[in-house]
MIZA-956207 format. One line per field, with one value per atom (N, C-alpha, C): residue number from 1; residue in one letter; chain; atom name; x negated, y negated, z negated. Coordinates in nm, 4 decimals. Atoms other than C-alpha are relative to their C-alpha. Layout:
MIZA-956207
resi <- NUM,... $
resn <- A,... $
chain <- A,... $
name <- CA,... $
xx <- X,... $
yy <- Y,... $
zz <- Z,... $
***
This chain:
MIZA-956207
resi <- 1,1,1,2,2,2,3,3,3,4,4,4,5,5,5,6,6,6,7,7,7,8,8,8,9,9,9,10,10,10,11,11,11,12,12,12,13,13,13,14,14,14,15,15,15,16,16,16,17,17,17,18,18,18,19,19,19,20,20,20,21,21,21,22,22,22,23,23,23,24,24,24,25,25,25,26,26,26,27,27,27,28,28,28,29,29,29,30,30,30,31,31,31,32,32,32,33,33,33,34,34,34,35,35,35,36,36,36,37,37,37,38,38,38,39,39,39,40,40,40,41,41,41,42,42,42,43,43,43,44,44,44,45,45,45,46,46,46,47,47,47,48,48,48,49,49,49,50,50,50,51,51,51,52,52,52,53,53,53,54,54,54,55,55,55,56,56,56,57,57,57,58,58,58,59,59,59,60,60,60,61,61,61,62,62,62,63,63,63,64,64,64,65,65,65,66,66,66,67,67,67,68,68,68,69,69,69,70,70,70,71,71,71,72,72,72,73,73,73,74,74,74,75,75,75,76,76,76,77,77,77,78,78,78,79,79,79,80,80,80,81,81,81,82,82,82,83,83,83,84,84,84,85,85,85,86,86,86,87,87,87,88,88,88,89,89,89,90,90,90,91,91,91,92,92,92,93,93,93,94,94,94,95,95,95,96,96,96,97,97,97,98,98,98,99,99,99,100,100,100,101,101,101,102,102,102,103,103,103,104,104,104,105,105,105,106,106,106,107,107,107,108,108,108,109,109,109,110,110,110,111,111,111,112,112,112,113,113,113,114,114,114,115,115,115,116,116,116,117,117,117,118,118,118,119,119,119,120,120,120,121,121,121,122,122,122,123,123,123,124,124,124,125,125,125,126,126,126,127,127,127,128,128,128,129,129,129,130,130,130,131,131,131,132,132,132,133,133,133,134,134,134,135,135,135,136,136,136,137,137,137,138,138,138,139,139,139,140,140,140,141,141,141,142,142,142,143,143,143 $
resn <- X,X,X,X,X,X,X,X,X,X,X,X,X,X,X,X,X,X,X,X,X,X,X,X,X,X,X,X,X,X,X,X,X,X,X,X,X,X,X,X,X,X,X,X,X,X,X,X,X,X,X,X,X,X,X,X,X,X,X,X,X,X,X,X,X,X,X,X,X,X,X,X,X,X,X,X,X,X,X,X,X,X,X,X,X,X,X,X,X,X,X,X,X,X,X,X,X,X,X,X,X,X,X,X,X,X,X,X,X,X,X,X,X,X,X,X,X,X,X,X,X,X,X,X,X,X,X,X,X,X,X,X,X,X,X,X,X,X,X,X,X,X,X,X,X,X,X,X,X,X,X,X,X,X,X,X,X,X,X,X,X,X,X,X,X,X,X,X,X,X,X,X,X,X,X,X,X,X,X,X,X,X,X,X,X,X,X,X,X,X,X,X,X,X,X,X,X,X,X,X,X,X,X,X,X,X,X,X,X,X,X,X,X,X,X,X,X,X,X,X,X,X,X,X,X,X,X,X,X,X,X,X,X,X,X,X,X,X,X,X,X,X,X,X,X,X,X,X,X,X,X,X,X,X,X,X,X,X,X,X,X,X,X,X,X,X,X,X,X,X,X,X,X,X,X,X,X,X,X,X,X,X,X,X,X,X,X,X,X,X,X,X,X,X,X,X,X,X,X,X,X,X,X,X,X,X,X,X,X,X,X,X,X,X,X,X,X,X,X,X,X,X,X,X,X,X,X,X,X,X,X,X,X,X,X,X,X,X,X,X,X,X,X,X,X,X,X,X,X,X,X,X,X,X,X,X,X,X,X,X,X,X,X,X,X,X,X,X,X,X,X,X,X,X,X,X,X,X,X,X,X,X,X,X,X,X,X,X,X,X,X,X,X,X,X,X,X,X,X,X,X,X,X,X,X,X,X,X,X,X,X,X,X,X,X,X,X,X,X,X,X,X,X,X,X,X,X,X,X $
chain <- A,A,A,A,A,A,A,A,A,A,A,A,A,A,A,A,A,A,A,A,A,A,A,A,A,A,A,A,A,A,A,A,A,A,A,A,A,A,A,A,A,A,A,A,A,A,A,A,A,A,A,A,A,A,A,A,A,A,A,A,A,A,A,A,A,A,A,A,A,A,A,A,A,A,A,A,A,A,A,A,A,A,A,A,A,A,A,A,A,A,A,A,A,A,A,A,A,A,A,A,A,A,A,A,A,A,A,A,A,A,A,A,A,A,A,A,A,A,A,A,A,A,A,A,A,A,A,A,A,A,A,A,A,A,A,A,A,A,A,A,A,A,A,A,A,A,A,A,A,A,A,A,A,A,A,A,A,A,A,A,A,A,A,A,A,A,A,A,A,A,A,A,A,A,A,A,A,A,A,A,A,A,A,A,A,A,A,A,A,A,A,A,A,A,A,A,A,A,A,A,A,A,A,A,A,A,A,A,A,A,A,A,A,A,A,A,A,A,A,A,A,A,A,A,A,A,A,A,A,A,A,A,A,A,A,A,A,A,A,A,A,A,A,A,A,A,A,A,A,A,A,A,A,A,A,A,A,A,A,A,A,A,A,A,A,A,A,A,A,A,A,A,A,A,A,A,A,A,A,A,A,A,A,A,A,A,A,A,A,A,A,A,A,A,A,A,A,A,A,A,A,A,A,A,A,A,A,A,A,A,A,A,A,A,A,A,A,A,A,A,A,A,A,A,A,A,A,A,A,A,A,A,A,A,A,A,A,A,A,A,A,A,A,A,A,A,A,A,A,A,A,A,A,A,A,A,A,A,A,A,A,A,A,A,A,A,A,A,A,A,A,A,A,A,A,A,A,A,A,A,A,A,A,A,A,A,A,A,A,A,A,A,A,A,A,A,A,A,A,A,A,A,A,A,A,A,A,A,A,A,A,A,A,A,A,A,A,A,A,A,A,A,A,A,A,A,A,A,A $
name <- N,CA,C,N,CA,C,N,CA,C,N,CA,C,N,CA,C,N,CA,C,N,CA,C,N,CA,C,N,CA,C,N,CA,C,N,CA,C,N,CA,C,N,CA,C,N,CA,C,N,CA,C,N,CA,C,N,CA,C,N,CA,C,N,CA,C,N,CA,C,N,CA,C,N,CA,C,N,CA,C,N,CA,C,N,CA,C,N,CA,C,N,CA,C,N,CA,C,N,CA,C,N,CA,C,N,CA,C,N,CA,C,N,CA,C,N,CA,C,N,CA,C,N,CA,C,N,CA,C,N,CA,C,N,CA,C,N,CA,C,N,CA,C,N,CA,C,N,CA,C,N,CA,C,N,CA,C,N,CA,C,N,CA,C,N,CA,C,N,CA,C,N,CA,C,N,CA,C,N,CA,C,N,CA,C,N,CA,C,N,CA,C,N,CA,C,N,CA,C,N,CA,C,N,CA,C,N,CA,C,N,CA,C,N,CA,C,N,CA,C,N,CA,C,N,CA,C,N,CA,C,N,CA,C,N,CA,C,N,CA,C,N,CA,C,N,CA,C,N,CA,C,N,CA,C,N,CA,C,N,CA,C,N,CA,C,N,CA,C,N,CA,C,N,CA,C,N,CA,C,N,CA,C,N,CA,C,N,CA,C,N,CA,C,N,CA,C,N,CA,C,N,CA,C,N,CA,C,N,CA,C,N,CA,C,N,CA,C,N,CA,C,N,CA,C,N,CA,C,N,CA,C,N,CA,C,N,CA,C,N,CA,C,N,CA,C,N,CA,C,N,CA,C,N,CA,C,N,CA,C,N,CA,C,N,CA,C,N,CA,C,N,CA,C,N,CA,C,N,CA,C,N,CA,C,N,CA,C,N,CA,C,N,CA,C,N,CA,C,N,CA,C,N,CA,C,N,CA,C,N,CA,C,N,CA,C,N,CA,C,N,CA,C,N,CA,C,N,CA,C,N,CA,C,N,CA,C,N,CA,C,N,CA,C,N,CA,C,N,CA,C,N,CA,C,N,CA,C,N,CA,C,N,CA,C,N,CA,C,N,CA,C,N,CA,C,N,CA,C,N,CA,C,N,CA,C,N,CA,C,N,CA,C,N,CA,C,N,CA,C $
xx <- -0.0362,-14.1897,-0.1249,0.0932,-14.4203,-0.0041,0.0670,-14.6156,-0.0430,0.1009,-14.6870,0.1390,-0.0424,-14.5252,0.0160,-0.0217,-14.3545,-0.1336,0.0927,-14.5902,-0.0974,0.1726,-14.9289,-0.0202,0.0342,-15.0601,-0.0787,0.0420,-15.2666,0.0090,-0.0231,-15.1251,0.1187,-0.0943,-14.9329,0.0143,-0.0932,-14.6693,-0.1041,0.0802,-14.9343,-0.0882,0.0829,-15.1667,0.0439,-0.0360,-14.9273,-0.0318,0.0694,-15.0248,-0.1274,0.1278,-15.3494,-0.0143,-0.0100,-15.2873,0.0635,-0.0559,-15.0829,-0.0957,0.0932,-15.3745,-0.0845,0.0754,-15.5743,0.0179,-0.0575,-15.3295,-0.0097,-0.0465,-15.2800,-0.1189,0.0475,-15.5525,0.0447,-0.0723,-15.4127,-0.0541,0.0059,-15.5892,0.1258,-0.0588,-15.3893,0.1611,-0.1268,-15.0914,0.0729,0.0078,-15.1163,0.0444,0.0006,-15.1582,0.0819,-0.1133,-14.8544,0.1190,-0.0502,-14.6487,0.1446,-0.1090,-14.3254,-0.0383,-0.0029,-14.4391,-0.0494,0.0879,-14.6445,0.1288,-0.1366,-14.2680,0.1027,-0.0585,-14.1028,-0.0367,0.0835,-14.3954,0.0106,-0.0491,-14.3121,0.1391,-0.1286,-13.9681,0.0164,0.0267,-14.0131,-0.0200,0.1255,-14.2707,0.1007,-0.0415,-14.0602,0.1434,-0.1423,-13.7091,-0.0581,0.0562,-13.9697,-0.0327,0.0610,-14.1004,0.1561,-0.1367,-13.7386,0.0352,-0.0810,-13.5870,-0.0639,0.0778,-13.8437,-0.0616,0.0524,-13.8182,-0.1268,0.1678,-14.1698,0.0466,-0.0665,-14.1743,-0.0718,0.0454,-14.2031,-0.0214,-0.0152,-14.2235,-0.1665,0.1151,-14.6153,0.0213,-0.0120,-14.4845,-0.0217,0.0043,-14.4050,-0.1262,0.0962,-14.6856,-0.1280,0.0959,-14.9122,-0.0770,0.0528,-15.1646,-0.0127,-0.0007,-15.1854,-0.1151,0.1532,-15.5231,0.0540,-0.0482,-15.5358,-0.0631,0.1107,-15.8314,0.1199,-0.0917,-15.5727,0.0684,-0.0550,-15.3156,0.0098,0.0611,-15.4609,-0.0453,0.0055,-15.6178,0.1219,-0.1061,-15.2724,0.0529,-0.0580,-15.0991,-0.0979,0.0634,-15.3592,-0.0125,-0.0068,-15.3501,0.1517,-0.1698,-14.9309,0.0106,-0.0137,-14.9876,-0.0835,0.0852,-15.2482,0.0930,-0.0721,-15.0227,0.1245,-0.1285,-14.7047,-0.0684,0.0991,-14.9554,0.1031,-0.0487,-14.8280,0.1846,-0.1146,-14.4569,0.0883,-0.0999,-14.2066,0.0752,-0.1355,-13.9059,-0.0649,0.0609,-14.1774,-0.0706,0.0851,-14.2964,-0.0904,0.0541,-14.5976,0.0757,-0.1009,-14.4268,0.1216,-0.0962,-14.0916,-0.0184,0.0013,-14.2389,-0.0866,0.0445,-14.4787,0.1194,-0.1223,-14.1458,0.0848,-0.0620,-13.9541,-0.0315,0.1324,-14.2373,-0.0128,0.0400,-14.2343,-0.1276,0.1157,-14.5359,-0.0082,-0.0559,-14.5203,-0.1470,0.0890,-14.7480,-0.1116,0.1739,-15.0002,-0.0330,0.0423,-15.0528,-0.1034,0.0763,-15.1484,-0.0804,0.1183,-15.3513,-0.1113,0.1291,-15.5680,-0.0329,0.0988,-15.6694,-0.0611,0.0583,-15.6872,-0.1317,0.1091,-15.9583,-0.0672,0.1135,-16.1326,-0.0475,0.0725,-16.1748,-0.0098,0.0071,-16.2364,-0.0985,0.0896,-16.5013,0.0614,-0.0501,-16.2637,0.1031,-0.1149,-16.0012,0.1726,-0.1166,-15.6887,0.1441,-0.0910,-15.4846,-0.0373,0.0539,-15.7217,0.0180,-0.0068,-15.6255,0.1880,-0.1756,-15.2457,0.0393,-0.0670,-15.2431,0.0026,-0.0023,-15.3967,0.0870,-0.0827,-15.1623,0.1608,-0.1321,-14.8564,-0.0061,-0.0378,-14.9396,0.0161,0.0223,-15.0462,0.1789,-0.1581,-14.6772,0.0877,-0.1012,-14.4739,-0.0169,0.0709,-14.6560,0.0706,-0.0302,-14.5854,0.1867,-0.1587,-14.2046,0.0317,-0.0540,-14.1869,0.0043,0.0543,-14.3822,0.1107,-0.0816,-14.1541,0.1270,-0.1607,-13.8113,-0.0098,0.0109,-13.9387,-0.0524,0.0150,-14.0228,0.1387,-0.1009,-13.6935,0.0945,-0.0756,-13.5165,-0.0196,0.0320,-13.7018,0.0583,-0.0280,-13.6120,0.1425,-0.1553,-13.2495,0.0854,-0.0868,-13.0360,0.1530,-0.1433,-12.6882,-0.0165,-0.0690,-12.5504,0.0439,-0.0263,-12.5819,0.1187,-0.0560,-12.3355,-0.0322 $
yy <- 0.0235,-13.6267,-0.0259,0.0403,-13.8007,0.1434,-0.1483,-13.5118,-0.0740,0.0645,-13.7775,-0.0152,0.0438,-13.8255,-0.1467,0.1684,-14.1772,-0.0417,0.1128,-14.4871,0.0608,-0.0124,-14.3146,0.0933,-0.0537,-14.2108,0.1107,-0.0818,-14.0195,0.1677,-0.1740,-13.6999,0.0191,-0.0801,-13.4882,0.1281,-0.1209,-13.2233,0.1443,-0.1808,-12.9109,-0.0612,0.0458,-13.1537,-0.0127,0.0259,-13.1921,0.0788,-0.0690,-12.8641,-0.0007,0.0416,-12.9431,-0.1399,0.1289,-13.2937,0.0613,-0.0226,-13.1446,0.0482,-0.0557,-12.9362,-0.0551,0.1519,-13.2567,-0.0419,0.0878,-13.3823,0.0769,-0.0649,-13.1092,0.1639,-0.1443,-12.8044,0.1164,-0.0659,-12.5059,0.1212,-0.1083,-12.2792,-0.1115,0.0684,-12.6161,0.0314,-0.0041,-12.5428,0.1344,-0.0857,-12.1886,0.0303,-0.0270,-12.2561,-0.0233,0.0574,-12.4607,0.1446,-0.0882,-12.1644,-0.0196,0.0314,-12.3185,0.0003,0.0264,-12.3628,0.1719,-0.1352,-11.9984,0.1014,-0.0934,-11.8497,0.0073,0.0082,-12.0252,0.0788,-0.0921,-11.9065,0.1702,-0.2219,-11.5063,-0.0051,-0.0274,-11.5770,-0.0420,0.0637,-11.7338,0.1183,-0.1178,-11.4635,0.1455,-0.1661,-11.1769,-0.0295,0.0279,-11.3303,0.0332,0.0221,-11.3886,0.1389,-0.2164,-10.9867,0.0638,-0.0583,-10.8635,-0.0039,0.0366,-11.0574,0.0862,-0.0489,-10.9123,0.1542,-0.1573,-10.5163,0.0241,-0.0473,-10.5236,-0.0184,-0.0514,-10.3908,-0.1513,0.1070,-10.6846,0.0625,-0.0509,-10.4453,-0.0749,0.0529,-10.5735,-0.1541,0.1336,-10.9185,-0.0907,-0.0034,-10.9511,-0.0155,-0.0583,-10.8346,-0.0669,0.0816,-11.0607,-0.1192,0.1313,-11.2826,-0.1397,0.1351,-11.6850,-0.0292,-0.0054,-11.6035,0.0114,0.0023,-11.7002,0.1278,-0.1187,-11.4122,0.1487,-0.1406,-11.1552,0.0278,-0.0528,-11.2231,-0.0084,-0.0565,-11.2709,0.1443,-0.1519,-10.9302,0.0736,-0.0814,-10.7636,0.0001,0.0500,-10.9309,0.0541,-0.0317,-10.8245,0.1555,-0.1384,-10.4896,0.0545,0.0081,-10.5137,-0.0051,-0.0138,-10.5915,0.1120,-0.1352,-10.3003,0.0965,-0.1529,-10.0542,0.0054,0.0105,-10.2219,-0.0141,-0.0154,-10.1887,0.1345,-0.1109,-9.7881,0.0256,-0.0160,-9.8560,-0.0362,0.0521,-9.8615,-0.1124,0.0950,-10.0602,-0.1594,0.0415,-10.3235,-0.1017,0.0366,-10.5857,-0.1448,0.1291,-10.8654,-0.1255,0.1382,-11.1421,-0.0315,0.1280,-11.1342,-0.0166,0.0471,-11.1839,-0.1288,0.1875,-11.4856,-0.0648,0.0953,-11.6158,-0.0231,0.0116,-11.5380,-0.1268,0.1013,-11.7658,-0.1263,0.1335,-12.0198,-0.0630,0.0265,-11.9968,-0.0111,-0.0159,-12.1187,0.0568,-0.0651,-11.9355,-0.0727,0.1016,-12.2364,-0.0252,0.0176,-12.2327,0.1129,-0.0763,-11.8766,0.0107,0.0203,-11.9273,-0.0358,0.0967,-12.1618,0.0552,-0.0566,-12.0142,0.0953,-0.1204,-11.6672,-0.0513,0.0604,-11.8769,-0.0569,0.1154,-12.1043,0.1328,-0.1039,-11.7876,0.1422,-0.1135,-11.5291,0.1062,-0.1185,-11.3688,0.0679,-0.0913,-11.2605,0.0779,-0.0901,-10.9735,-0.0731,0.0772,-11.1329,0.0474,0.0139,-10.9801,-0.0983,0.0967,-11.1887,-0.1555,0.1243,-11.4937,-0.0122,-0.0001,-11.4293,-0.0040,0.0030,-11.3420,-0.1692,0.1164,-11.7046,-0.1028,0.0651,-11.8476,0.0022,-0.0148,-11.7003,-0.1020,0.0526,-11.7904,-0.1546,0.1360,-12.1357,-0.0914,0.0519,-12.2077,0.0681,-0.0255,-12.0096,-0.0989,0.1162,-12.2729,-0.0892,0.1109,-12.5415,-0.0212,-0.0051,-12.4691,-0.0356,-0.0159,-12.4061,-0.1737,0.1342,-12.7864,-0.0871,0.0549,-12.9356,0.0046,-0.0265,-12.8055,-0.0423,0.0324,-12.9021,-0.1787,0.1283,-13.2546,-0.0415,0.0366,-13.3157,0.0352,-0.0384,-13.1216,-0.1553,0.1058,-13.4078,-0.1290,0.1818,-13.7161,0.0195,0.0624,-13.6501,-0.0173,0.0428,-13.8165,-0.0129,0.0440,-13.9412,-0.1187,0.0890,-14.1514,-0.1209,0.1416,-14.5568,-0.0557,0.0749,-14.7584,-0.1448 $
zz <- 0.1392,-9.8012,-0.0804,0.0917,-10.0694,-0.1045,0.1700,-10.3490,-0.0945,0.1472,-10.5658,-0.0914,0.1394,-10.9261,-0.0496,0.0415,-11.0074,0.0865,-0.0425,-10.9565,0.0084,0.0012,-10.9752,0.1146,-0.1299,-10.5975,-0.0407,-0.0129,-10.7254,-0.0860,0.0715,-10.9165,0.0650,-0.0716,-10.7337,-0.1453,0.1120,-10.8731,-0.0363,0.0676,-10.8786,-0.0701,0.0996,-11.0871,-0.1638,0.1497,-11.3651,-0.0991,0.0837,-11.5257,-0.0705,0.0395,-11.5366,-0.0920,0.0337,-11.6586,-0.1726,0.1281,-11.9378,-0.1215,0.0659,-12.0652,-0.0458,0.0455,-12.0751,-0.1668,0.0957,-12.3397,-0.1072,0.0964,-12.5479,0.0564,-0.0171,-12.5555,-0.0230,0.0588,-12.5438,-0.1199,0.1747,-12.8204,-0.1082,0.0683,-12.9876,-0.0314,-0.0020,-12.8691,-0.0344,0.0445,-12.9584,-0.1578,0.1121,-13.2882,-0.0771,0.0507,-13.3485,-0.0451,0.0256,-13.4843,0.1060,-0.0815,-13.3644,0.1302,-0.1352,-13.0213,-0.0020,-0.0331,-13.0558,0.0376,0.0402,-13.1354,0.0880,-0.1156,-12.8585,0.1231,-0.1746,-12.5763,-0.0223,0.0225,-12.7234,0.0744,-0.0865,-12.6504,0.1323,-0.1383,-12.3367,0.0904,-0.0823,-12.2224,-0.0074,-0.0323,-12.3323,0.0895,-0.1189,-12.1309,0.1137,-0.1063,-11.8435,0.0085,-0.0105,-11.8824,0.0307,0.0167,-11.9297,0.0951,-0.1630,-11.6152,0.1179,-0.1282,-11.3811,-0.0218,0.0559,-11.5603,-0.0113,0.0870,-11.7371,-0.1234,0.1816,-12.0986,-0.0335,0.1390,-12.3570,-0.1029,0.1486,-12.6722,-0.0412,0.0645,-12.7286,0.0119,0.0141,-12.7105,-0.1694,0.0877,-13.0100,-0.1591,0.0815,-13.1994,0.0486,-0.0532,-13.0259,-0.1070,0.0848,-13.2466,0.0927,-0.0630,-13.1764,0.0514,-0.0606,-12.9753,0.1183,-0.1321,-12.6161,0.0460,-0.0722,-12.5102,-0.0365,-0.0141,-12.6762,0.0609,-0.0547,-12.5684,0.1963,-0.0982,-12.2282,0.0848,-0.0841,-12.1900,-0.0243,0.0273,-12.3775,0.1770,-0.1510,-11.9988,0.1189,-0.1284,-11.7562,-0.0737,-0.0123,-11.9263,0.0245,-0.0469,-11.8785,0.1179,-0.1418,-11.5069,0.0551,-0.0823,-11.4467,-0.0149,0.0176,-11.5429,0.0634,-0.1044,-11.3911,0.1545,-0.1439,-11.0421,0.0065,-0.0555,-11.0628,-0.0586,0.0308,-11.1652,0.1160,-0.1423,-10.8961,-0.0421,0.0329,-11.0709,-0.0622,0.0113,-11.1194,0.0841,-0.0965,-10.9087,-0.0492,0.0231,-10.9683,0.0659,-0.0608,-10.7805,0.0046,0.0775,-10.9402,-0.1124,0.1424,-11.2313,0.0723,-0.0014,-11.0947,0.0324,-0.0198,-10.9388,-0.0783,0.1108,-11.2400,-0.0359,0.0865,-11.4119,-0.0121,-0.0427,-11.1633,0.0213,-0.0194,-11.0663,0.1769,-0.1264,-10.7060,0.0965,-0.0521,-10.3974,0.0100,0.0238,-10.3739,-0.0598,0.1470,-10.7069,-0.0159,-0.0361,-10.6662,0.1059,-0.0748,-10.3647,-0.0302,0.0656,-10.4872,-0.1080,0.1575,-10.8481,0.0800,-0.0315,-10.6348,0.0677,-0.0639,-10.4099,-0.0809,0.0780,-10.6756,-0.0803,0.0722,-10.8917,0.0534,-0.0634,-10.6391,-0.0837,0.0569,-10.8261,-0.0945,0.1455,-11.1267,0.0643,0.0006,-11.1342,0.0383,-0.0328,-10.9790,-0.1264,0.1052,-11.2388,-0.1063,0.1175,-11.5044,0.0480,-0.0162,-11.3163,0.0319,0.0448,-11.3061,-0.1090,0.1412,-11.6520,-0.0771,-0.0246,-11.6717,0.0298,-0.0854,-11.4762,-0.0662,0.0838,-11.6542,-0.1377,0.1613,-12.0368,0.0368,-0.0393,-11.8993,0.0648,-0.0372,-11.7147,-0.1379,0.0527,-11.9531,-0.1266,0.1192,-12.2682,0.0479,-0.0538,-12.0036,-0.0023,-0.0028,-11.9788,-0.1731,0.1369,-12.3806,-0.0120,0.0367,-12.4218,0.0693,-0.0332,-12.2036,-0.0263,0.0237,-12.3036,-0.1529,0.1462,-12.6850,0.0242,-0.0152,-12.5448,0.0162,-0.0158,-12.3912,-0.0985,0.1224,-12.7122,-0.0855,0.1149,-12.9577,0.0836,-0.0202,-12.7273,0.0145,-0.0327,-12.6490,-0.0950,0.0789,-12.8856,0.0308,-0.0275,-12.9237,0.1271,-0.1331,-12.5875,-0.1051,0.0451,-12.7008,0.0884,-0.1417,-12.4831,-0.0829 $
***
C-alpha cells in the first residue's frame, strides 16, 4: 500500500502534522481564543475518556510552556494511579505507536513524559484545526 498523500510523492501521512505546523505556528494557534476554547474542550473529552482528571483544564492560560508542564505534571502523577493508563490516553488522542517511537528516539535525551505531553497538545490542536476547517467549508449541497 502507497503512505503518500494525494499527488505529492513526497509527504507521507505522519508528515502531515508537521506540515500543518509549518502553516500555522502554534503559539498562533493558541492564541486564537476560539480555537484555544475548542483545544480545552477537546483535551478535557480526551482526559475524561481515558479516566484522567481534567479539573486543571480549564483554568489553563493560552501559553504553550504552561500548559505543557500543567500535562507532564498530569501524567507523573497518573504514573502511580491504577484506574489510569498512559496509552489509552495516547490512543484516545490518536496518537499512533510510530509516532511515539520516533519523537521517543529523536528526543531521547528529554523526559518521555515532556515529549508525550508534546505530542498530545500538538494532535489534540491538530484535530480542533481540522474539524474547524471542514466546519467553515461545508456548505449547503449545489446540484
Amino acid at each position: 500500500m502507497d503512505d503518500t498523500v494525494g499527488e505529492q510523492p513526497d509527504v507521507k501521512k505522519n508528515d502531515i502534522s508537521q506540515s500543518m505546523e509549518d502553516v500555522i505556528p502554534l503559539e498562533h494557534q493558541l492564541n486564537s481564543r476560539e480555537l484555544f476554547e475548542a483545544f480545552k474542550e477537546q483535551l478535557i473529552k480526551d482526559f475524561e475518556k481515558s479516566n484522567f482528571p481534567s479539573g486543571f483544564i480549564n483554568d489553563l492560560p493560552a501559553d504553550y510552556h504552561c500548559i505543557h508542564e500543567k500535562i507532564v505534571n498530569e501524567l507523573l502523577l497518573s504514573e502511580t494511579r491504577a484506574d489510569s493508563t498512559l496509552m489509552h490516553l495516547v490512543n484516545r488522542i490518536d496518537i499512533s505507536e510510530g509516532q511515539l517511537k520516533k519523537h521517543l528516539h529523536l528526543h531521547g535525551n528529554q523526559n518521555h513524559l515532556a515529549i508525550i505531553a508534546d505530542l498530545i497538545i500538538k494532535r489534540v490542536l491538530q484535530k480542533v484545526v481540522i474539524r474547524k476547517h471542514y466546519q467553515q467549508n461545508e456548505g449547503p449541497i449545489t446540484e
